[in-house]
ROZAZA-732056 format. One record per atom (N, C-alpha, C): x, y, z; residue in three letters; residue number from 1; atom name. Coordinates in steps of 0.2 Angstrom, whole numbers, plus 5000, padded with zeros to 4 digits. Layout:
! ROZAZA-732056
R      X      Y      Z   type   seq   atom
R      X      Y      Z    ALA   NUM     CA
...
! end
This chain:
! ROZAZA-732056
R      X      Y      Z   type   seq   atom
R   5366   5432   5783    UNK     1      N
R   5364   5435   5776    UNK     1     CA
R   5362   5442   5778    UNK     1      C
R   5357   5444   5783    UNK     2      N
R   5353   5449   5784    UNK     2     CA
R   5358   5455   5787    UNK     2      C
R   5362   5451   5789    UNK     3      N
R   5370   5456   5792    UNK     3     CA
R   5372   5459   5788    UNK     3      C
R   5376   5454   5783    UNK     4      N
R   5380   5457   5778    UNK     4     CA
R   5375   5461   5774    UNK     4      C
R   5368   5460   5773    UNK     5      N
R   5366   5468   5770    UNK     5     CA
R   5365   5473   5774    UNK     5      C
R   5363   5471   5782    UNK     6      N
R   5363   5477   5785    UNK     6     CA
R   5370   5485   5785    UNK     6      C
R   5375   5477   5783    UNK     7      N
R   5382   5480   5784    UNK     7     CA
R   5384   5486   5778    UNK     7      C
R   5382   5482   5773    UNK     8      N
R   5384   5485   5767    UNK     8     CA
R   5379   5490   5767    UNK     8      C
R   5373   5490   5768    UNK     9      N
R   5369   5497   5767    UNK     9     CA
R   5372   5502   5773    UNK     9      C
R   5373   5501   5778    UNK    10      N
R   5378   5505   5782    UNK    10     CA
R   5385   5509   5779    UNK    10      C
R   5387   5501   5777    UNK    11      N
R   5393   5507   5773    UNK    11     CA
R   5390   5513   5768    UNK    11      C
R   5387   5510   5763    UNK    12      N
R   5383   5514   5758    UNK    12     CA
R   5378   5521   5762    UNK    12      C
R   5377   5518   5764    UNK    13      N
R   5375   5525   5771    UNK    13     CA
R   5378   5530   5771    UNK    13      C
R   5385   5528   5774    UNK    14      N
R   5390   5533   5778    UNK    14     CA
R   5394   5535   5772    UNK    14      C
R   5396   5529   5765    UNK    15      N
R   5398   5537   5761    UNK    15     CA
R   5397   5539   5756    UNK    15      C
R   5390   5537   5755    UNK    16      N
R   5386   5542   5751    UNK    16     CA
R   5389   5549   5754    UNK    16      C
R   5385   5554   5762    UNK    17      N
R   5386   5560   5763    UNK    17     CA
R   5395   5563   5763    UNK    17      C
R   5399   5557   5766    UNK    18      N
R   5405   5558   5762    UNK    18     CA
R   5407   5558   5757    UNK    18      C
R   5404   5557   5751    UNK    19      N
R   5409   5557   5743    UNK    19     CA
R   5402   5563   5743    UNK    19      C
R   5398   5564   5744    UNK    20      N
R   5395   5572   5744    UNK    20     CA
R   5399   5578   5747    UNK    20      C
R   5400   5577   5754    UNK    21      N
R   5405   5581   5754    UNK    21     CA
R   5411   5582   5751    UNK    21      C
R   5415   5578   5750    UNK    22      N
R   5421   5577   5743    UNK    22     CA
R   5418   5580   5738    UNK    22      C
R   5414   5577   5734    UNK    23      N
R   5412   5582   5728    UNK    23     CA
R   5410   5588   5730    UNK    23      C
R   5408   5589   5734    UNK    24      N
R   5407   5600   5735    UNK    24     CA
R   5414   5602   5737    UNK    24      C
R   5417   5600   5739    UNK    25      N
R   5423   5602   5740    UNK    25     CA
R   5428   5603   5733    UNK    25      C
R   5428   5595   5730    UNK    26      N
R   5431   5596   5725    UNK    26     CA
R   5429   5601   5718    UNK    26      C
R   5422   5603   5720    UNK    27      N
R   5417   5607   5718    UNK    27     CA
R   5420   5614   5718    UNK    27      C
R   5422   5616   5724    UNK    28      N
R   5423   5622   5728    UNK    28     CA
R   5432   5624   5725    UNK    28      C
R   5436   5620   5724    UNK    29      N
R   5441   5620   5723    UNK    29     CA
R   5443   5621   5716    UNK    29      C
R   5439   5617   5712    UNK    30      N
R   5437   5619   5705    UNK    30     CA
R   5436   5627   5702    UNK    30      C
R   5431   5629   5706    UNK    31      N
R   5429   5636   5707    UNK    31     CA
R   5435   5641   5709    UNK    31      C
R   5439   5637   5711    UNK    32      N
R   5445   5642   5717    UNK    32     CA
R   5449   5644   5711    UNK    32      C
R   5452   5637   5709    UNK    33      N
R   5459   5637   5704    UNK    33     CA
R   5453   5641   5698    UNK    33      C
R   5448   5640   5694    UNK    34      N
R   5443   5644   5689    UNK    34     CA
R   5447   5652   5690    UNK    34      C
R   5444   5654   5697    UNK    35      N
R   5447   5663   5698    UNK    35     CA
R   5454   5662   5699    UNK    35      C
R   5457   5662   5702    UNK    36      N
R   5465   5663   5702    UNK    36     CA
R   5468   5663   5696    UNK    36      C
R   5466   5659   5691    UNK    37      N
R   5468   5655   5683    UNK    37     CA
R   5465   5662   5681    UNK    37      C
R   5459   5664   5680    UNK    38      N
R   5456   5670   5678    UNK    38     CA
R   5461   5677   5679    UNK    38      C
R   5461   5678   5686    UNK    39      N
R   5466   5684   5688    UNK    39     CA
R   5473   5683   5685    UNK    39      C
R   5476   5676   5686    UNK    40      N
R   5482   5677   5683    UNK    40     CA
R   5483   5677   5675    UNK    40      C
R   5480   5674   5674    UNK    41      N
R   5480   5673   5666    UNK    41     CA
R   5479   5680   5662    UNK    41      C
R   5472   5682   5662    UNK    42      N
R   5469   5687   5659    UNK    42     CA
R   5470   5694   5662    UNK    42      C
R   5472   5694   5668    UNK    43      N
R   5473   5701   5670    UNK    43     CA
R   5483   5702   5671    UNK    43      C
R   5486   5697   5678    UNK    44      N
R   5490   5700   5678    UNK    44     CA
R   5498   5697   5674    UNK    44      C
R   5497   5691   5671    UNK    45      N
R   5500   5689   5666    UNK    45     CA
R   5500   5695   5660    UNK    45      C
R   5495   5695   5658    UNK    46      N
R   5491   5697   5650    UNK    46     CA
R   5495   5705   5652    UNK    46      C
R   5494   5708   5658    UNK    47      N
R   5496   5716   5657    UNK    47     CA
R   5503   5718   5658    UNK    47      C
R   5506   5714   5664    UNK    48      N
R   5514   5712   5665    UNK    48     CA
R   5520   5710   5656    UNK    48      C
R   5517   5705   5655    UNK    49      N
R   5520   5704   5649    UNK    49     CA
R   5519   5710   5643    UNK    49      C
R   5514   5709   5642    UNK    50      N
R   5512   5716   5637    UNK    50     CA
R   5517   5722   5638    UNK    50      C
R   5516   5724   5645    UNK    51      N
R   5521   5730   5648    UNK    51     CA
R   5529   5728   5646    UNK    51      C
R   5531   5722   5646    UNK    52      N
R   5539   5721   5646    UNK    52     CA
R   5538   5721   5639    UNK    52      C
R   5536   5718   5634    UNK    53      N
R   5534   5719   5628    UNK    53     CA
R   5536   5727   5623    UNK    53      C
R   5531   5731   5627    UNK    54      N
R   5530   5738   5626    UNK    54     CA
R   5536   5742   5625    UNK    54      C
R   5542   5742   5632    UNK    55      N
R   5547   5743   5632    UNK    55     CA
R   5553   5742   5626    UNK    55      C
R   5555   5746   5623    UNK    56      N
R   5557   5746   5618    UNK    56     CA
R   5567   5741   5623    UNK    56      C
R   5570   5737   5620    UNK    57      N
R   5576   5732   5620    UNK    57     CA
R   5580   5737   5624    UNK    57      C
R   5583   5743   5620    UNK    58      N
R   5588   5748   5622    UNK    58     CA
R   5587   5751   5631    UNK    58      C
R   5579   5750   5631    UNK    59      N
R   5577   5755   5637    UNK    59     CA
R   5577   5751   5642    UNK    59      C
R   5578   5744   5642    UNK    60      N
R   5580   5739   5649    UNK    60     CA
R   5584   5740   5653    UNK    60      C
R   5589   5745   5653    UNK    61      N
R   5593   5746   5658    UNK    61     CA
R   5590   5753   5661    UNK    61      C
R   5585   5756   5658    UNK    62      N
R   5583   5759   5662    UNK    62     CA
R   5581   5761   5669    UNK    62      C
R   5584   5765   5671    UNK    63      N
R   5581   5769   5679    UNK    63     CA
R   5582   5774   5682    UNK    63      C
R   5575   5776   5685    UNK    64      N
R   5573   5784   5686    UNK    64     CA
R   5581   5787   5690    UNK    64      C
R   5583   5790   5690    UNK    65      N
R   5588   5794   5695    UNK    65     CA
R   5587   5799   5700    UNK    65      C
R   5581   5803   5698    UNK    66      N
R   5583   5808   5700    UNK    66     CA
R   5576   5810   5708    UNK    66      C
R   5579   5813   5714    UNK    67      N
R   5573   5813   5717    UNK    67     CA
R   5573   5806   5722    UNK    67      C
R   5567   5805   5722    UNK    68      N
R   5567   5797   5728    UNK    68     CA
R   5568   5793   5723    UNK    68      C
R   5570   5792   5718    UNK    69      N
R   5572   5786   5714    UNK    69     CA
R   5579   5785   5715    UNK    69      C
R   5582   5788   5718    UNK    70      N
R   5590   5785   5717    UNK    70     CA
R   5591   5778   5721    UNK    70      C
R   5593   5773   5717    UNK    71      N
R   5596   5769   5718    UNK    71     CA
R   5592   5762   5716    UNK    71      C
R   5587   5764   5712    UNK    72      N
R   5581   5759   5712    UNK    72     CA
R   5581   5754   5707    UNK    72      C
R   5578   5748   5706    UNK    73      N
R   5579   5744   5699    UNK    73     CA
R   5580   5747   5692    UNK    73      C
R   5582   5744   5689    UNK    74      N
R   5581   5744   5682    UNK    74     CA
R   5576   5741   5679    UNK    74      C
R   5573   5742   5674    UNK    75      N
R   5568   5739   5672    UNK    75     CA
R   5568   5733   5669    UNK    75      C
R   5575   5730   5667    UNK    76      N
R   5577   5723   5668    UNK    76     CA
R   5578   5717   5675    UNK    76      C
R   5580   5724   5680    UNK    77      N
R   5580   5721   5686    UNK    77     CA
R   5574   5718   5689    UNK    77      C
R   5568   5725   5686    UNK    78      N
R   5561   5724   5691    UNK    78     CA
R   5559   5719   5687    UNK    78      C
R   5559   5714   5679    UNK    79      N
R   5556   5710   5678    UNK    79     CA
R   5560   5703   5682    UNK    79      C
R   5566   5705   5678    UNK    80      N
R   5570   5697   5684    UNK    80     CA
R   5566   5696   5691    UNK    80      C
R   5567   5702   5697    UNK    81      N
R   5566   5701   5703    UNK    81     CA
R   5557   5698   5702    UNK    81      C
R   5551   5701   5698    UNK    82      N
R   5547   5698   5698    UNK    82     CA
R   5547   5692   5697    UNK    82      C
R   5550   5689   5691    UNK    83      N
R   5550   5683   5689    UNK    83     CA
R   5552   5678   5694    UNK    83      C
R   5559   5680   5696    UNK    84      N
R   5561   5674   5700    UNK    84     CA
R   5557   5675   5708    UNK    84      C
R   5553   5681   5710    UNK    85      N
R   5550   5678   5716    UNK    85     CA
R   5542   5674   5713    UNK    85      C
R   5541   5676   5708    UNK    86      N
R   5533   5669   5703    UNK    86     CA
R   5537   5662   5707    UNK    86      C
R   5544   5664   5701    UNK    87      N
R   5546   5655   5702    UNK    87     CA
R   5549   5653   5710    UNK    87      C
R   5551   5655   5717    UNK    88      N
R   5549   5654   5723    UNK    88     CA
R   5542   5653   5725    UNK    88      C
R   5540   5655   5724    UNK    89      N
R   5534   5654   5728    UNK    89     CA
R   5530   5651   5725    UNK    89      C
R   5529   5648   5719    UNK    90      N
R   5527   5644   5715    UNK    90     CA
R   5530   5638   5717    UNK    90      C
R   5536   5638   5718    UNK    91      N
R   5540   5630   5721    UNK    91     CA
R   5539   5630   5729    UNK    91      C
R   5537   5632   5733    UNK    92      N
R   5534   5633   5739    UNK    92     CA
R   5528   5630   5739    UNK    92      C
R   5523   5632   5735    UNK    93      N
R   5516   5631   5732    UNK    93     CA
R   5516   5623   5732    UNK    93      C
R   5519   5621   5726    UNK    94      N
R   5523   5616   5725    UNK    94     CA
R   5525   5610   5729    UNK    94      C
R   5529   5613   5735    UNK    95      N
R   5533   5608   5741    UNK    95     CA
R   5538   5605   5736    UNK    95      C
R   5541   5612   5732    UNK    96      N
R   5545   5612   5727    UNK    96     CA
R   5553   5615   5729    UNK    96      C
R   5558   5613   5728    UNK    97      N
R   5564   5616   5730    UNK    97     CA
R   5565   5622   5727    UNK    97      C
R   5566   5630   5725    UNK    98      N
R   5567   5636   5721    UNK    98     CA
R   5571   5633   5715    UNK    98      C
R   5570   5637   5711    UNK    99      N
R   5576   5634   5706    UNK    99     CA
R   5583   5638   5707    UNK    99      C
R   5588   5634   5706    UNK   100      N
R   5595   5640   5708    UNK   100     CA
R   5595   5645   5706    UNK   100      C
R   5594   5649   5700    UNK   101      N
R   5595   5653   5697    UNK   101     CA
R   5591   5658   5700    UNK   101      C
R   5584   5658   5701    UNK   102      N
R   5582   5663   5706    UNK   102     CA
R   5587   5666   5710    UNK   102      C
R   5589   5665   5712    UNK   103      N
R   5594   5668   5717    UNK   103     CA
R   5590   5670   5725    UNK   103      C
R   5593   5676   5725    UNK   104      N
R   5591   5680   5732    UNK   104     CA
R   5585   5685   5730    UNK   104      C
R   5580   5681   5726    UNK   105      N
R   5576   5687   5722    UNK   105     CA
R   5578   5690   5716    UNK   105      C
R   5583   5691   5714    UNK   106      N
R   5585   5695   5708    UNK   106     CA
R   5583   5692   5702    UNK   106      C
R   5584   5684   5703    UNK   107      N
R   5584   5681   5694    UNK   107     CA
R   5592   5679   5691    UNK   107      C
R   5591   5677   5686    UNK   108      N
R   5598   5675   5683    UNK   108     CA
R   5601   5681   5678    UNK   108      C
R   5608   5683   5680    UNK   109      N
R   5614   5685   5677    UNK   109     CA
R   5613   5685   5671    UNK   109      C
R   5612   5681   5665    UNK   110      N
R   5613   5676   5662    UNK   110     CA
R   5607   5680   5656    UNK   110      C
R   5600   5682   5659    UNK   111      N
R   5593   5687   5654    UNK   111     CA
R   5596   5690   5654    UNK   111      C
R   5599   5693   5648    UNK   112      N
R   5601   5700   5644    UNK   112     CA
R   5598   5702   5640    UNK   112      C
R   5594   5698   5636    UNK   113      N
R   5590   5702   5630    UNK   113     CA
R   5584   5703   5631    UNK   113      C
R   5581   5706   5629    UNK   114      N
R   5574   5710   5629    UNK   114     CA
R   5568   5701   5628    UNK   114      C
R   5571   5698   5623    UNK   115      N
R   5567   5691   5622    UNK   115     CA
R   5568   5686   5628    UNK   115      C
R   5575   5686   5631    UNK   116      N
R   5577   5681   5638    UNK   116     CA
R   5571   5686   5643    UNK   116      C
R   5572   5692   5645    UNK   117      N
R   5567   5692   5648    UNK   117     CA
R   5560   5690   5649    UNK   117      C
R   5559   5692   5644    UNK   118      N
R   5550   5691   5641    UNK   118     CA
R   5551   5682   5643    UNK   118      C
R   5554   5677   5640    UNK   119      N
R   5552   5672   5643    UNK   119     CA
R   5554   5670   5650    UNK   119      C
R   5558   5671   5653    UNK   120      N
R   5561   5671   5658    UNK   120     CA
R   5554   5673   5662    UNK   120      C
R   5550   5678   5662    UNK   121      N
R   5544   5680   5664    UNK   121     CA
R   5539   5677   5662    UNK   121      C
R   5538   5673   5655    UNK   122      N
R   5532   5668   5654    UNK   122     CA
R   5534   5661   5658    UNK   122      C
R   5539   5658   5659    UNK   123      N
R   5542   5655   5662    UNK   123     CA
R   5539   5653   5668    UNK   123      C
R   5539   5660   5672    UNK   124      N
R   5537   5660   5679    UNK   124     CA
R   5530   5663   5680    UNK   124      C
R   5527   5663   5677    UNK   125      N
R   5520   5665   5675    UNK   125     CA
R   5516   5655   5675    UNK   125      C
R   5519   5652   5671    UNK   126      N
R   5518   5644   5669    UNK   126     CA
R   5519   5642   5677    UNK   126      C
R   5525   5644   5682    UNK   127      N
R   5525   5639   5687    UNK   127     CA
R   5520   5642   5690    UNK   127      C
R   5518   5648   5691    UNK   128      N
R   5513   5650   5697    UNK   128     CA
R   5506   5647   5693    UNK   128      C
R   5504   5646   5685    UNK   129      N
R   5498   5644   5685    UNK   129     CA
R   5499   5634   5687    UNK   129      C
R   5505   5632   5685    UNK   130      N
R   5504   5624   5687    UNK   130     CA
R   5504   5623   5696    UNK   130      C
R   5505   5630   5701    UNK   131      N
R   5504   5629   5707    UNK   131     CA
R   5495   5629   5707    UNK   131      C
R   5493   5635   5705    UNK   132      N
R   5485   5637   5704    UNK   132     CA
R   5481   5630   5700    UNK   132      C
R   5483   5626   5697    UNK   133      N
R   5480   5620   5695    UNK   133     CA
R   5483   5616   5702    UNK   133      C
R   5486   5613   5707    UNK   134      N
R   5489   5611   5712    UNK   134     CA
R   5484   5610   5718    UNK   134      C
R   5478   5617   5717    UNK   135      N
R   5475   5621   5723    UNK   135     CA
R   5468   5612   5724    UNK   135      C
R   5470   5611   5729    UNK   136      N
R   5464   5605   5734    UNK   136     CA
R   5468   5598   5731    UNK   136      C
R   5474   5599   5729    UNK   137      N
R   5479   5594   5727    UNK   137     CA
R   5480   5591   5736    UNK   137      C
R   5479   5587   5738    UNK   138      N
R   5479   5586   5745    UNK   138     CA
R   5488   5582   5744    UNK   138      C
R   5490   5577   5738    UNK   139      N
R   5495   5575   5739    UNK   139     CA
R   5502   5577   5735    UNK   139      C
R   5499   5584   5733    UNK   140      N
R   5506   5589   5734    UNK   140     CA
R   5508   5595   5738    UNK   140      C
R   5510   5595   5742    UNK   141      N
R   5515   5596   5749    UNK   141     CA
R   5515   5604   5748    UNK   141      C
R   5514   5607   5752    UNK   142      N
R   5517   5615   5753    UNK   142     CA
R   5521   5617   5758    UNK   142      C
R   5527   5622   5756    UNK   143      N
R   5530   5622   5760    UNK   143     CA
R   5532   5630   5762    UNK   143      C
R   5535   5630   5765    UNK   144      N
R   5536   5638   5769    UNK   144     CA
R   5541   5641   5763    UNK   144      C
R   5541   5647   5764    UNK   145      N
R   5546   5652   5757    UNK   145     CA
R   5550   5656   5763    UNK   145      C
R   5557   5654   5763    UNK   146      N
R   5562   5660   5767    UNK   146     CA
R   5559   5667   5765    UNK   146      C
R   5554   5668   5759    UNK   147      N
R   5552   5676   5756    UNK   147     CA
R   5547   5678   5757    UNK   147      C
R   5545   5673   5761    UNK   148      N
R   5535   5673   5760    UNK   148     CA
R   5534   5674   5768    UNK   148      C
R   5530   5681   5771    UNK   149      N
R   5529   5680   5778    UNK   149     CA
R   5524   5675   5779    UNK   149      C
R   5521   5670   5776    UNK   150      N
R   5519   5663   5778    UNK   150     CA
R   5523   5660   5780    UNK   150      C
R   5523   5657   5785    UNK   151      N
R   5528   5653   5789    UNK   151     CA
R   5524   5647   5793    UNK   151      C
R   5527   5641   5792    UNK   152      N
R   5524   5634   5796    UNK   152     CA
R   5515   5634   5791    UNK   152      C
R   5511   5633   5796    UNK   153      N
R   5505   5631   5795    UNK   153     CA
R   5501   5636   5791    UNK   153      C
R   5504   5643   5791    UNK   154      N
R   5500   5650   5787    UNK   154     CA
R   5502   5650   5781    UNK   154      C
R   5508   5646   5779    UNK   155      N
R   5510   5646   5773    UNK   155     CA
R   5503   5638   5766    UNK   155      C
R   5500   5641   5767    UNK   156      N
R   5495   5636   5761    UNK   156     CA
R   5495   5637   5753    UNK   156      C
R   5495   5633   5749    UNK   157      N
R   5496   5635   5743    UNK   157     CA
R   5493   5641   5741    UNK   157      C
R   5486   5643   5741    UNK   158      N
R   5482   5648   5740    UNK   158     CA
R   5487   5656   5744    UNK   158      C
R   5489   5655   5750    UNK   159      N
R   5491   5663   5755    UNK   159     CA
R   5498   5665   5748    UNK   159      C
R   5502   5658   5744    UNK   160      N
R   5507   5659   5744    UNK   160     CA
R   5505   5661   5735    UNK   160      C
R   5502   5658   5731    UNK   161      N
R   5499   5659   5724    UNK   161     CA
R   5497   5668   5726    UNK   161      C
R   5492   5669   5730    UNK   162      N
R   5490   5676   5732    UNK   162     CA
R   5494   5682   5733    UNK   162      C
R   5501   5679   5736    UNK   163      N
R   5506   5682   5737    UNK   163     CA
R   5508   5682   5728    UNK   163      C
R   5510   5680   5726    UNK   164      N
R   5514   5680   5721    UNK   164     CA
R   5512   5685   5717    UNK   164      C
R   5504   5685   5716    UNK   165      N
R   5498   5690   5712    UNK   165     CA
R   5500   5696   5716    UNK   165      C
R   5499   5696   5720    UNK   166      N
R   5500   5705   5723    UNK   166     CA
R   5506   5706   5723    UNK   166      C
R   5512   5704   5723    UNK   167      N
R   5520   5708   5721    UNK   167     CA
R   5519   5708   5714    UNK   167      C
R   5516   5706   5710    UNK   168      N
R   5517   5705   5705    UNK   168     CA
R   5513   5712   5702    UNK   168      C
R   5508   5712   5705    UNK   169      N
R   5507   5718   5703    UNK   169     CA
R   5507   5724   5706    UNK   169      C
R   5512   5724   5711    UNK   170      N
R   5515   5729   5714    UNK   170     CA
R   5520   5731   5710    UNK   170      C
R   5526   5726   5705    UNK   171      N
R   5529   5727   5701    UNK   171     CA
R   5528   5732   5696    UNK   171      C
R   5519   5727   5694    UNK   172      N
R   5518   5730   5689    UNK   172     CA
R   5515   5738   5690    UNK   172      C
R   5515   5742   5695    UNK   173      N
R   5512   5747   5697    UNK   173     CA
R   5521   5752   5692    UNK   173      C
R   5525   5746   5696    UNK   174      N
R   5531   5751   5694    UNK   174     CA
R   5534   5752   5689    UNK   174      C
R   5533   5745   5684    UNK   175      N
R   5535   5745   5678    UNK   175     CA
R   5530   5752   5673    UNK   175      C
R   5526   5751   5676    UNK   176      N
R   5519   5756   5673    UNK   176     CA
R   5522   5764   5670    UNK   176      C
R   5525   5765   5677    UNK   177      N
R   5529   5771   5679    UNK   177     CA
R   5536   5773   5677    UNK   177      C
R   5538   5767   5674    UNK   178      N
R   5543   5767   5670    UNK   178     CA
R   5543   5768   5662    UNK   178      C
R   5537   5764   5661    UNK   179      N
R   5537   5764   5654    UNK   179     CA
R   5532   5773   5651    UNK   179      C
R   5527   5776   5655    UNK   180      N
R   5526   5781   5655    UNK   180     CA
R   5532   5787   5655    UNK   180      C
R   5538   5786   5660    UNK   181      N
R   5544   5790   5662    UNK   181     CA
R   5546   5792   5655    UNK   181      C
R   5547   5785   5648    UNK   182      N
R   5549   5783   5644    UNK   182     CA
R   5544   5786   5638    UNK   182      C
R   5540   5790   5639    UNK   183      N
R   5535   5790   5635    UNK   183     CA
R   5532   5785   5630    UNK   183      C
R   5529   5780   5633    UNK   184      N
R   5525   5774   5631    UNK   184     CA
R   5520   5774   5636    UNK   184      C
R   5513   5774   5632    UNK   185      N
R   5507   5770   5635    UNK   185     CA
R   5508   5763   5637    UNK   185      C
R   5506   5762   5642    UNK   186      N
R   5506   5755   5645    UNK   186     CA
R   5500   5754   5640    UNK   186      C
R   5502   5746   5637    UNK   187      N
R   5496   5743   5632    UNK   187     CA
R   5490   5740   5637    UNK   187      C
R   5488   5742   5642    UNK   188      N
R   5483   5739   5646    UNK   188     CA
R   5480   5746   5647    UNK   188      C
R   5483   5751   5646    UNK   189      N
R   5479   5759   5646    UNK   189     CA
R   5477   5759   5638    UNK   189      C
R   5479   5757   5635    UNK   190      N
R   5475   5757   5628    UNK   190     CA
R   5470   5755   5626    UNK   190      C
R   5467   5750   5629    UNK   191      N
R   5461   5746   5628    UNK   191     CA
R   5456   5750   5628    UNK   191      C
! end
C-alpha cells in the first residue's frame, strides 16, 4: 500500500512540472498565433485588400511601361501572383498539397473581374490565417515549399507564415505604386 502511494505521488511529482511546462508553452504559442493574427489581419490583410478595392475594375490590366518597368505585372497579375503564393505557403504550413490552380505562382486564368480578384485574395488571406491558428499544432505536419527558401528542417510553420507576410507586403509596396501612378490614394494613406 505504502508503494502504491509512494508511486503515485511520483508520478504526480513528475507531471505536475511537465503539464507546467506544457501550459507555458501552450501559453507562449497562444501569444505567437495572438501577433501573427494581429499583423495579418489588421495590418496586412486590411491594407492589401483595401488597395485591390481602391483600384477602379477598368485599371486591372494596368502596367507601368515606361523606364525600368518594362515588362512588369499587371496589377491583376500582382494580386493573382500574391494570392496564390498566401495559398502555397499556407498549404506548406499546413503539410497541405497547393491547391492546383495556384499554379507556378501566378493564380488562376480563370479571376477576371475586379470582384474574382478581391476574393480570390480573401480566399488566401483565410488559408494563411487558418495556418496562423495551426502555430504549436504539434499534429499538423509542415512541409517544404518548392518557393519557400526553407527547405527540410528550416521550413517551420511560423519561417513559412512569416514568409508569406513579407511578400505580401512587398507586393503591397508595389501595388501602392500602382494605384498612386493611377492617381488614387492608397486608402491606408488616408487614415
Amino acid at each position: 500500500m505504502k508503494t502504491r502511494r509512494t508511486f503515485a505521488l511520483l508520478i504526480i511529482l513528475l507531471g505536475v512540472p511537465r503539464a507546467a511546462a506544457f501550459a507555458q508553452m501552450d501559453s507562449a504559442f497562444a501569444r505567437e498565433r495572438a501577433n501573427f493574427r494581429l499583423a495579418l489581419h489588421q495590418t496586412i490583410r486590411a491594407n492589401i485588400v483595401s488597395a485591390a478595392q481602391a483600384m477602379p475594375a477598368d485599371k486591372y490590366g494596368f502596367a507601368p511601361t515606361a523606364g525600368e518597368f518594362a515588362n512588369v505585372r499587371t496589377f491583376s497579375r500582382q494580386l493573382r501572383h500574391l494570392a496564390a503564393t498566401n495559398f502555397i505557403l499556407a498549404a506548406a504550413a499546413l503539410g497541405q498539397d497547393p491547391p492546383r490552380d495556384a499554379g507556378d505562382e501566378e493564380g488562376p486564368d480563370s479571376v477576371i473581374t475586379k470582384q474574382q480578384h478581391i476574393a480570390y485574395l480573401e480566399h488566401s488571406f483565410d488559408a494563411l490565417e487558418r495556418a496562423v491558428d495551426a502555430i504549436g499544432n504539434v499534429h499538423i505536419p509542415v512541409r517544404s515549399s518548392p518557393i519557400s527558401p526553407f527547405q527540410g528542417a528550416t521550413a517551420t510553420r511560423i519561417s513559412l507564415i512569416a514568409e508569406a507576410m513579407i511578400h505580401s507586403y512587398d507586393h503591397y509596396g508595389q501595388i501602392v505604386e500602382y494605384l498612386r501612378m493611377n492617381g488614387i490614394i492608397p486608402p491606408a494613406s488616408r487614415r
